[in-house]
N, C-alpha and C positions, 0 to 999 in steps of 0.2 A: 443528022441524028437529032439536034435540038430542033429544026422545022417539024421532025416527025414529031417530036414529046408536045412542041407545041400545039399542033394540029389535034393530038390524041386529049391535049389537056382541054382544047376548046371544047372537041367533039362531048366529053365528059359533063362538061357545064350546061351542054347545050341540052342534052338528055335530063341533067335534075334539074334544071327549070322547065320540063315539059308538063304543060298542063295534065292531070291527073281525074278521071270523072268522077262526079259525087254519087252515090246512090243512098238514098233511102235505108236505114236497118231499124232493126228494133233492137231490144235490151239486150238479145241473145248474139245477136250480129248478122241475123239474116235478113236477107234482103225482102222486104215488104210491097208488094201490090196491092195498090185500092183501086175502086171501080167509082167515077163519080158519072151517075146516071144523068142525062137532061131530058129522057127522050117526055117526057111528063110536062115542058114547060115549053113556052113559045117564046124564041130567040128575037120575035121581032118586038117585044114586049121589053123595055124597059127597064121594070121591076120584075121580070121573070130574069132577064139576065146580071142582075143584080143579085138573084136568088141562086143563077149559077154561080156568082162569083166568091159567094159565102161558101157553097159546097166547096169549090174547089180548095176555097181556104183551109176548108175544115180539113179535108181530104191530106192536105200539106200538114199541117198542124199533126193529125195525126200520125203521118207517116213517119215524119220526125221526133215523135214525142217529144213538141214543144209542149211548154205550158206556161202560160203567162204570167211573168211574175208584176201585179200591179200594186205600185206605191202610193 
């Protein structure tokens, strides 16, 4: 009987430390999709993909309604 309680007590631990996935919402709590386009920019280019990489930020930032708090 205590192997079982034990067994039952690990299996319990083992389940609320399981990782849990994040998504995206906004103020309401729904869940938010954005589209970040590149088809406009050429990936072998440098400062085009540097240009995706601001999108993509922006895209994140948005999704999350971050906003930067700068001191």
């Amino acid at each position: 009987m205590a192997k079982n309680l034990a067994i039952a007590a690990a299996l319990g631990l083992a389940l609320a430390a399981a990782p849990t996935p994040a998504f995206a919402q906004n103020a309401a709590g729904y869940n938010r999709d954005l589209t970040v386009t590149y088809t406009d920019i050429d990936l072998t280019k440098k400062s085009d993909r540097k240009a995706l990489q601001r999108r993509l930020d922006q895209a994140a930032r948005t999704a999350c309604n971050y906003q930067e708090q700068r001191t």
